[in-house]
N, C-alpha and C positions, 0 to 999 in steps of 0.2 A: 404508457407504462414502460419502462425500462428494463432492458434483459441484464443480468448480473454481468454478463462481458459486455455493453455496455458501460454500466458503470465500473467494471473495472480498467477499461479504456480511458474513460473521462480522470476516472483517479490518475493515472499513469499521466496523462499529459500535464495533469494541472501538478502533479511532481517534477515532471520535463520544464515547464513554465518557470521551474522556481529554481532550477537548477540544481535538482536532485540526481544525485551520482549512482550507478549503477542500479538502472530499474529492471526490474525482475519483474514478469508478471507469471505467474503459476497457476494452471487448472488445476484444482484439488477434488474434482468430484469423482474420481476413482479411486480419491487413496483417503478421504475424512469425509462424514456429512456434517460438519461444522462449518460448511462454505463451498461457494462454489471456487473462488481465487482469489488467492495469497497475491499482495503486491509487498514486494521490497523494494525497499531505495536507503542510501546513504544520504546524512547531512554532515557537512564538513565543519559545523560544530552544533552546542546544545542548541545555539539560538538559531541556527539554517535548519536543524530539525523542529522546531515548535515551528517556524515560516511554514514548512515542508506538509505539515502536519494542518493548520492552519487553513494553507490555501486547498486542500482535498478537502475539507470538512464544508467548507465555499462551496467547493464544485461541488459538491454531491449533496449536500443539504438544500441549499438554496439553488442553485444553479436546474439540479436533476429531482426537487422534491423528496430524496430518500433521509431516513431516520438515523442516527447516529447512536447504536444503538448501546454501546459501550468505549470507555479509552481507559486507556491503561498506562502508567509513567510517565505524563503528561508534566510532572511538575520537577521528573528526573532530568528530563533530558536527554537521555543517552542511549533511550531504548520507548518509543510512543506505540503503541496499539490503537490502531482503531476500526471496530467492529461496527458495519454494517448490514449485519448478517449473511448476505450471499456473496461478504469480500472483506477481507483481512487486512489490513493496510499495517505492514511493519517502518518504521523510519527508526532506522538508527543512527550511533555516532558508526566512526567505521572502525574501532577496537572493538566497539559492543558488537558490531556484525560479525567482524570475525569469530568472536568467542562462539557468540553461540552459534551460527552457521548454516541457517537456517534453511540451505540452497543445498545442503546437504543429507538436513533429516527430510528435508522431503524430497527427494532424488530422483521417489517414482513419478512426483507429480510431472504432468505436460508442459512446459514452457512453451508460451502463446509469445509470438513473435512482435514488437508493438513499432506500428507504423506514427508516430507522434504526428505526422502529417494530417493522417485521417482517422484518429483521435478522437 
């Protein structure tokens, strides 16, 4: 069985693999119990974000056994959700990051340091 930082490692790399730009990862379990941790990354377009979004759904579906349990603007592009329930996987374009900002409304959460080495 798999600990949710874990898999929110495994997500984080297979973002790094794909050359997803500025990876975030956030403990959220002091500030929501909607998750354990938020990962954000940029795609430097719609199509590096559906890649981006793609290869995490890989890793963690098939690769780690875990459920995919919701996505969200998958056919926008510019903005993909995807809910594994103990981790949030944001991919956006990077106007859409900015807009919303996401690194901001949660400010209290922890940022977990990610070694893509040991990943």
């Amino acid at each position: 069985m798999n600990t949710p930082k874990e898999i929110a490692l495994r997500a984080a790399k297979a973002l790094d693999e794909k050359k997803g730009i500025g990876i975030k990862l956030l403990e959220v379990t002091d500030v929501t119990s909607i998750a354990d941790h938020f990962l954000i990354c940029t795609g430097s377009s719609n199509t590096h974000v559906k890649t981006l979004c793609d290869c995490v759904e890989h890793a963690i579906q098939d690769e780690m056994g875990e459920t995919l349990l919701h996505r969200e603007g998958h056919r926008g592009g510019t903005w993909v959700l995807l809910d594994f329930g103990c981790l949030i996987v944001h991919v956006f374009t990077n106007e859409t990051r900015e807009f919303y900002d996401l690194e901001r409304l949660w400010n209290d959460a922890k940022e977990i340091p990610v070694n893509f080495e040991e990943a």
